[in-house]
C-alpha positions as a printed NumPy array, in Angstrom:
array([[  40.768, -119.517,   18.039],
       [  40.968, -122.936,   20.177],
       [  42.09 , -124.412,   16.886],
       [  44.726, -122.423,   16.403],
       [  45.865, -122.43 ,   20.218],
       [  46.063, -126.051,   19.705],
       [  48.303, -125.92 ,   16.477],
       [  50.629, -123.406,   18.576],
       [  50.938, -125.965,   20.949],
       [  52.226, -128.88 ,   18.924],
       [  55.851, -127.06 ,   18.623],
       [  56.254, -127.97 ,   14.969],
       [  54.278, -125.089,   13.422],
       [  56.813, -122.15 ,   12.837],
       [  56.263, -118.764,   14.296],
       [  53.516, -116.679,   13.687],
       [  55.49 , -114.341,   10.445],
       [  57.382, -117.294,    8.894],
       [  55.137, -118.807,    6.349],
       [  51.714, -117.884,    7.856],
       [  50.331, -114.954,    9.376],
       [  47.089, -114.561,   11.986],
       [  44.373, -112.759,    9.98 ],
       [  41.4  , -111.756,   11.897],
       [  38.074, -111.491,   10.214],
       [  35.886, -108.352,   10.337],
       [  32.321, -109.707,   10.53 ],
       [  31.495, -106.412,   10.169],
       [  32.997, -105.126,    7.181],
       [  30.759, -108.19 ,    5.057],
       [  27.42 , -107.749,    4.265],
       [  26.493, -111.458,    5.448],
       [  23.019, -111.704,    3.568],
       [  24.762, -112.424,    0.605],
       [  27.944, -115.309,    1.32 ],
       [  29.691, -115.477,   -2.176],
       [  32.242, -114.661,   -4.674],
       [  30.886, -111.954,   -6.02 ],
       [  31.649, -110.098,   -2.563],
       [  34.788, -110.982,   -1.787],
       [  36.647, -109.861,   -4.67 ],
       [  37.33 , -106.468,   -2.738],
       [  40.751, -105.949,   -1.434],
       [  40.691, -102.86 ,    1.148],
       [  44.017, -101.476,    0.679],
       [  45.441,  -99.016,   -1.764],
       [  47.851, -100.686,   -3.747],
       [  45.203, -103.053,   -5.527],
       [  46.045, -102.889,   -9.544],
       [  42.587, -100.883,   -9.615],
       [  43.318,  -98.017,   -7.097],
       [  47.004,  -97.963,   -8.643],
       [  45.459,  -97.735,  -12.512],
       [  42.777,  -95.105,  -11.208],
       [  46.038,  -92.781,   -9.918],
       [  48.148,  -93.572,  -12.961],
       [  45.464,  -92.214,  -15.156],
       [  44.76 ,  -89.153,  -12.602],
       [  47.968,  -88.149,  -13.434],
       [  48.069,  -88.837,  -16.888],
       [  50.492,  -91.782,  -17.49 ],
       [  50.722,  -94.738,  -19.467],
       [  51.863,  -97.408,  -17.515],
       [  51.976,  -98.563,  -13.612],
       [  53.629, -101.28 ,  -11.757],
       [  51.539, -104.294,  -10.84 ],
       [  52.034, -105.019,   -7.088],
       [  51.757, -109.006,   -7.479],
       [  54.064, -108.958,  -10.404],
       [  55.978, -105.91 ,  -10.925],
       [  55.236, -105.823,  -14.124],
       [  54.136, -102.482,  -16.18 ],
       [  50.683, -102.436,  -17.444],
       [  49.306,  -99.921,  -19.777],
       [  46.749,  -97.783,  -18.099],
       [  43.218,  -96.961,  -20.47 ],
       [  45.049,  -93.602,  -21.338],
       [  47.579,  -95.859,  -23.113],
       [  45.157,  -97.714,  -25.096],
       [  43.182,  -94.951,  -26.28 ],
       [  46.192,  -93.109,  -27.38 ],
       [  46.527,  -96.259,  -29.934],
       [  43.112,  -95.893,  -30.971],
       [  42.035,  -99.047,  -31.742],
       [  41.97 , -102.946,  -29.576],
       [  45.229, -104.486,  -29.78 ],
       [  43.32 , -107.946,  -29.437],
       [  45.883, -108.808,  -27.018],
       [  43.385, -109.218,  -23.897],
       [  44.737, -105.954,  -22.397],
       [  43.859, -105.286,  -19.261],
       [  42.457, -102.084,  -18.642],
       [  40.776, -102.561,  -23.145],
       [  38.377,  -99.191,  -22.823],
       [  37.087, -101.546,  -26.437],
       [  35.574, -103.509,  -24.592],
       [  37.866, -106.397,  -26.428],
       [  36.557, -105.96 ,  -29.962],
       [  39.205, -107.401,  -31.701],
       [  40.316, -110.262,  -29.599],
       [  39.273, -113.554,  -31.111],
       [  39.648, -116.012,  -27.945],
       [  37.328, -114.013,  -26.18 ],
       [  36.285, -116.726,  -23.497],
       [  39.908, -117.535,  -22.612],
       [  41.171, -113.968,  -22.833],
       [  38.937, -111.188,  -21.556],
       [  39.576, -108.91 ,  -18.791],
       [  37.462, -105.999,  -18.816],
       [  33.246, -107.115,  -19.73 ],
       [  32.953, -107.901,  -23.487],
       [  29.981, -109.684,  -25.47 ],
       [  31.421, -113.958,  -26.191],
       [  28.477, -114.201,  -28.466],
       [  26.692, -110.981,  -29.817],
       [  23.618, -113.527,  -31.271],
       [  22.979, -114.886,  -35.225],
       [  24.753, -113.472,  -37.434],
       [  21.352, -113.413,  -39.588],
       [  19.235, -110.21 ,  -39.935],
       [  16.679, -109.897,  -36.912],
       [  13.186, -111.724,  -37.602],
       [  10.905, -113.235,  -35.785],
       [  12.563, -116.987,  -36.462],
       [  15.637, -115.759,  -34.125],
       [  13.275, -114.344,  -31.556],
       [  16.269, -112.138,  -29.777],
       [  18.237, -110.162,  -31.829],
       [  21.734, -109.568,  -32.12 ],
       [  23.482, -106.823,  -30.419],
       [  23.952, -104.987,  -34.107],
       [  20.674, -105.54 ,  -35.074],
       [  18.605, -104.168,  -31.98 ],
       [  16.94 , -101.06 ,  -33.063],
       [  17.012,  -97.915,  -31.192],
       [  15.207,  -97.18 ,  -28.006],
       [  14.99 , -100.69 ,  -27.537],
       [  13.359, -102.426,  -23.962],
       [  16.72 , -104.764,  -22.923],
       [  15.955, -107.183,  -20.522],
       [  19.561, -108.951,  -19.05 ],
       [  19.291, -111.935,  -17.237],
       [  21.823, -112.609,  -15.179],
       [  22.857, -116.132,  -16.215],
       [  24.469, -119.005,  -14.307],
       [  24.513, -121.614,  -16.716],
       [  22.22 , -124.092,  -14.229],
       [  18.577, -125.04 ,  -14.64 ],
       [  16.982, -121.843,  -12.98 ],
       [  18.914, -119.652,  -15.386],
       [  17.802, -121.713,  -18.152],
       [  14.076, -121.957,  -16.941],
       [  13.948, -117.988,  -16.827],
       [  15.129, -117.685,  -20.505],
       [  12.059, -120.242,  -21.751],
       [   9.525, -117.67 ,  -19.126],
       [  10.846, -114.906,  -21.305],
       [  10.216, -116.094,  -24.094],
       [   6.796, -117.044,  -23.454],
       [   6.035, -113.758,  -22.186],
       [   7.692, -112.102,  -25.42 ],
       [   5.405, -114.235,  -27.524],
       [   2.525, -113.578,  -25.675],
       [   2.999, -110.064,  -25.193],
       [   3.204, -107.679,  -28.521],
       [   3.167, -104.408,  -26.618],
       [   6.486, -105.149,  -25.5  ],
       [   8.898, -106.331,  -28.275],
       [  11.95 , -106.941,  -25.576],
       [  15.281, -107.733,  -26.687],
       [  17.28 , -110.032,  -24.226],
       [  21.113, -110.41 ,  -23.435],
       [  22.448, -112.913,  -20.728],
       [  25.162, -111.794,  -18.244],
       [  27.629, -113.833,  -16.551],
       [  30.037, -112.909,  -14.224],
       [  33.153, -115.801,  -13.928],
       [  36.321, -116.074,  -12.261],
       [  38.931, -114.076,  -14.206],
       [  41.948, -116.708,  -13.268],
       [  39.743, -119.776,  -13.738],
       [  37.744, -118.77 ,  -16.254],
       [  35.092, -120.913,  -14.156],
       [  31.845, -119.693,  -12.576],
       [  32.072, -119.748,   -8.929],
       [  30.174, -122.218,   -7.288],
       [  28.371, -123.518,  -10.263],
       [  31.418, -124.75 ,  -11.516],
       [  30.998, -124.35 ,  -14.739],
       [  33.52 , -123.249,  -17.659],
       [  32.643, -119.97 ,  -19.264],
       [  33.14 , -121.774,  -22.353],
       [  30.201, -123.72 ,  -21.715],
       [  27.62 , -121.059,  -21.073],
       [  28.895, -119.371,  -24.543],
       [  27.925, -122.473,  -25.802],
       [  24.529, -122.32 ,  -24.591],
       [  24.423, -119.244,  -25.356],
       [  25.144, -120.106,  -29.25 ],
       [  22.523, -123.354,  -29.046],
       [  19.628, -120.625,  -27.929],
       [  21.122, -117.686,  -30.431],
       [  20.939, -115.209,  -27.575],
       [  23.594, -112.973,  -27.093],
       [  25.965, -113.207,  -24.091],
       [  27.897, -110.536,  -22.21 ],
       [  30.857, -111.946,  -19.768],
       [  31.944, -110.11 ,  -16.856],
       [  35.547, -111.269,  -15.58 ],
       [  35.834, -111.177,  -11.758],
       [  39.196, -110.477,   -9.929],
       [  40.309, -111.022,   -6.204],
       [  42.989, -109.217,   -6.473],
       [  41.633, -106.247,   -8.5  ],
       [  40.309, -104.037,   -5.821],
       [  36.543, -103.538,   -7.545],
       [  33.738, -104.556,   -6.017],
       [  31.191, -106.912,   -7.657],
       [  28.542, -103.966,   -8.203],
       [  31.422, -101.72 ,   -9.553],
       [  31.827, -104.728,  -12.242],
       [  28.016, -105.039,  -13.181],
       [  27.845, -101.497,  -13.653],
       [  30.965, -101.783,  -16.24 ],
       [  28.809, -104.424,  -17.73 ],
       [  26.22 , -102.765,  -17.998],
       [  27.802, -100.059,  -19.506],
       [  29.346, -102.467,  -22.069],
       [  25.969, -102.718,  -23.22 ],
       [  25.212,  -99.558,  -23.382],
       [  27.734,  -98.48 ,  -25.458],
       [  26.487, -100.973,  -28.175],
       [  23.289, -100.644,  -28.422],
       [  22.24 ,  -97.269,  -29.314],
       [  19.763,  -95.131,  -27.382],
       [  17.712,  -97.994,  -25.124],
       [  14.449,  -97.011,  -23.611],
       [  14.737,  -98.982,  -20.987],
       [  17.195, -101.542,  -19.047],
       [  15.52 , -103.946,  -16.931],
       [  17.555, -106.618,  -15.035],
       [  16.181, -110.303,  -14.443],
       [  16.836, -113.034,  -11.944],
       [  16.149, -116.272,  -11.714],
       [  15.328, -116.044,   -8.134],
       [  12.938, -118.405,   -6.701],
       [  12.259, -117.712,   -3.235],
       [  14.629, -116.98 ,   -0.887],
       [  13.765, -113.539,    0.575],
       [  17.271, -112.583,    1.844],
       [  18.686, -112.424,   -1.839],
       [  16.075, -110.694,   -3.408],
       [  16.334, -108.356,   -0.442],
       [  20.235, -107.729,   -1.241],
       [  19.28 , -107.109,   -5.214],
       [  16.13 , -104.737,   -4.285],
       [  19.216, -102.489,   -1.869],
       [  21.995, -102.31 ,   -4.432],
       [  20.602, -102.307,   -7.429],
       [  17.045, -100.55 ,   -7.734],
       [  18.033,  -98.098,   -8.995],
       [  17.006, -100.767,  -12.436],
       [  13.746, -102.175,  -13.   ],
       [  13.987, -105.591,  -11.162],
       [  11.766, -108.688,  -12.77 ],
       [  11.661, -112.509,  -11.023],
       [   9.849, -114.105,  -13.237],
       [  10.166, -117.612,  -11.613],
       [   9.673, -116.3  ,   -8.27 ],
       [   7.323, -118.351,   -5.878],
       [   6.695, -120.633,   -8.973],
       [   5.583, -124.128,   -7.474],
       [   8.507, -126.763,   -8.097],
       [   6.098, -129.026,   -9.445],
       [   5.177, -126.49 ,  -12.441],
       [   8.886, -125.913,  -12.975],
       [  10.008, -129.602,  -13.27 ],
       [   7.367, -129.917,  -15.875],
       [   8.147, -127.014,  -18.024],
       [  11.851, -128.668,  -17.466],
       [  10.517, -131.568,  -18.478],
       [   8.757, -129.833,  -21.866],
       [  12.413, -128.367,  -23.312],
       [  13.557, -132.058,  -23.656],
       [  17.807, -130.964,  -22.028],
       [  19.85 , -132.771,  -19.99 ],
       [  20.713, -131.181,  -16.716],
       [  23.382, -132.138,  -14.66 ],
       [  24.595, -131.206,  -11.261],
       [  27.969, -129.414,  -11.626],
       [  28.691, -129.459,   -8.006],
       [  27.537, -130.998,   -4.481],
       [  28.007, -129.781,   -1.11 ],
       [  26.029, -131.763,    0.769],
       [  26.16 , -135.641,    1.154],
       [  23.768, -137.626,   -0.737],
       [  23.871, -135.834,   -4.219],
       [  27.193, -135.719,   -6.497],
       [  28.584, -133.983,   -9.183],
       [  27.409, -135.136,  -11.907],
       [  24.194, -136.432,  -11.283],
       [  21.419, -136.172,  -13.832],
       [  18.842, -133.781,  -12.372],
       [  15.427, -135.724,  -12.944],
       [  12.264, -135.623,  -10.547],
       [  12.989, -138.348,   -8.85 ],
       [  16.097, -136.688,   -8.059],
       [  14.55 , -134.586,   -7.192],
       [  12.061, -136.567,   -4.534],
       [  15.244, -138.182,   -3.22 ],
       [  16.935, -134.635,   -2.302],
       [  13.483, -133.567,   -0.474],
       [  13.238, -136.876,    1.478],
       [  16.983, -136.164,    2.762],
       [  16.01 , -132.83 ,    4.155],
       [  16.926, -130.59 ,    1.121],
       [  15.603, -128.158,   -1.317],
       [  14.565, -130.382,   -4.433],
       [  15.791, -127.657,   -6.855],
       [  19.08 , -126.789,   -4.701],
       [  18.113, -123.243,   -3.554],
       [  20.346, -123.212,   -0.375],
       [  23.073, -124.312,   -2.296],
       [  22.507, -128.012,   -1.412],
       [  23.913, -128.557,   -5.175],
       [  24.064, -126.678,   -8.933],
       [  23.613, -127.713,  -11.85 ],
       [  24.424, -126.675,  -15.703],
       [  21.454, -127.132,  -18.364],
       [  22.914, -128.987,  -21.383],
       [  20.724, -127.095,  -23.875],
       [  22.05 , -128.475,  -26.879],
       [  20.944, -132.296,  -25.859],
       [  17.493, -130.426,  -27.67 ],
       [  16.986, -128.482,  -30.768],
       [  16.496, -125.028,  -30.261],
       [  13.213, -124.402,  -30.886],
       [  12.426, -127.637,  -28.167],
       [  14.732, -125.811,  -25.888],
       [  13.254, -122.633,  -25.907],
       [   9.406, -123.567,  -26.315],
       [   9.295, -122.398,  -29.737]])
C-alpha cells in the first residue's frame, strides 16, 4: 500500500482505470500451505472459457465465444458428433488427442506424449506400455517434475518392483506444464524434455496442460488426468499416486486433504540426503539446476555433492527443498539400464 501511495504521488502515473487498475488480494480465498502454479490457475468469475463451455454443452450447442478472443470454439458435443480426433489440438478433444502427432507442442486437454516401447511387455522393459498393461492392473503414477527427486523416486520404484513379486505394478509419470509455455512452472523445464526422459527410461508419460485463464482448478485437472488413464487401461485394481516428497510436512499435509481419497506412497520421504546423493551418484546422469532463486547457486549449475556442501554452508537445503533451486535429471547422459538400476 505505501508503495503504491508513493507511485500516486509522483504525478506521472495515470489515473487509477487508464492502463492499470488497484487489485486487492484475498488472503483468504488461497489456501497458503501450498504457494504455486498449480493454484492459481482459477479464475473466480463466470465467463472463464470453462464455465462458458460447461453452459454451451448444458444446452446442447456446438460452439461458444471465447471471452479473450472472441473466437468460436467447438464445445465436446461438437467433437463427438464427428466421432473421431481431428488431430488438430482441439480444445475441449473428449479423445484425449489420439490422433494429433505434435503432441508436446499441441495438447490441451491431458493426453499420454509417450505411451512406453512399442515392444511387447517383458521383463527387459520393466513398465509396460499403456496397450500392453493387462487388466486389473496395480498403476502407480508418479507425479513427475523432470528434477532429481522425480528421477530418484522412479529408480526407488523400481527397486521395490524388483524386489517385490507380490506386486507386479505398472507405472506411468504425470506432469502437469504450462499450457501457453509449454514449460513446467518453476522447474523450468520444457515439456519436451521430460518426454524425452520419459523415452530414455521407456516409461510411459501422461501430460496435463495447465491454463490461467481456463477457470479449472488444479485438482479438477488431475482428476481429468487421471481419468485419461483410466479410460486406457482397462479395468485397474488399484490407482495409487506417488510423490517424490522428501520432508516438508506442510505439502504432504495439502496432498493427504485433497487427494486421499487415492492411496498416497512417499517413497523418498525422510530418506537421509547422504543415501540419496549416493544412489544419485550410482545412475551415472547429469543433473543440472534449471533455475535459482536464491543468490549463490545459478541456473545451470551441475548438481554434484559438493554442490551440494556449498548450498548447506550458505544456509540452504542441499537438495533445494524450499525452493532454494530445481533441477532437471539428464537421464540420457547414462544408458538405461545405469539409469534405472537395472
Amino acid at each position: 500500500k505505501d508503495v503504491v501511495k508513493e507511485l500516486e504521488g509522483l504525478g506521472w502515473l495515470p489515473n487509477v482505470g487508464e492502463g492499470w487498475a488497484r487489485v486487492v488480494y484475498d488472503q483468504e480465498a488461497v489456501d497458503p500451505s501450498i504457494a504455486d502454479m498449480e493454484d492459481l490457475i482459477t479464475e473466480k468469475n463466470e465467463h472463464t472459457f470453462a464455465k462458458l463451455h460447461e453452459q454451451a454443452c448444458a444446452e446442447g450447442k456446438d460452439v461458444y465465444i471465447d471471452p479473450k478472443t472472441g473466437y468460436s470454439v467447438f464445445t465436446e458435443i461438437a467433437h463427438k458428433k464427428r466421432g473421431k480426433c481431428c488431430g488438430s489440438g482441439c480444445r475441449h478433444c473428449p479423445y484425449n488427442h489420439i490422433n494429433v502427432k505434435d503432441k508436446a507442442n499441441k495438447i490441451q486437454q491431458p493426453a499420454f506424449l509417450y505411451e512406453g516401447p512399442e515392444k511387447s511387455y517383458d521383463e527387459q522393459h520393466l513398465f509396460a506400455s499403456i496397450p500392453t498393461i493387462p487388466p486389473n492392473s496395480h498403476i502407480k503414477v508418479l507425479f513427475h517434475s523432470g528434477g532429481k527427486d522425480s528421477f530418484l523416486t522412479i529408480r526407488k520404484l523400481v527397486k521395490e518392483k524388483l524386489q517385490n513379486e507380490q506386486d507386479p505394478f505398472h507405472l506411468i509419470l504425470l506432469t502437469t506444464f504450462d499450457s501457453s509455455t509449454r514449460v513446467i512452472a518453476h522447474q523450468e523445464i520444457p515439456i519436451e524434455t521430460v518426454l524425452k526422459q520419459a523415452q530414455h527410461l521407456e516409461i510411459p508419460l501422461l501430460a496435463i496442460p495447465l491454463n490461467r485463464c481456463s477457470g479449472e482448478t488444479y485438482l479438477s485437472r488431475i482428476q481429468s488426468g487421471l481419468n485419461a488413464i483410466q479410460s486406457r487401461v482397462p479395468d485397474i485394481s488399484k490407482l495409487t499416486l506417488v510423490f517424490g516428497d522428501l520432508h516438508l510436512d506442510h505439502i504432504r499435509e495439502w496432498r493427504e486433504k485433497e487427494l486421499g481419497q487415492y492411496p498416497l506412497e512417499y517413497p523418498l520421504w525422510k530418506v537421509s540426503y547422504d543415501d540419496l546423493m549416493d544412489d544419485l551418484e550410482k545412475s551415472k546422469i547429469r543433473v543440472v539446476l534449471s533455475a535459482a532463486t536464491k543468490d549463490g547457486v545459478k541456473e545451470g549449475t551441475v548438481f554434484t555433492r559438493n554442490f551440494r556442501n556449498v548450498v548447506e554452508a550458505l544456509g540452504m537445503d542441499g537438495f533445494g527443498e524450499n525452493g532454494e533451486f530445481h533441477s532437471v535429471a539428464e537421464v540420457w547422459a547414462a544408458s538405461r539400464k545405469e539409469a534405472l538400476g537395472l
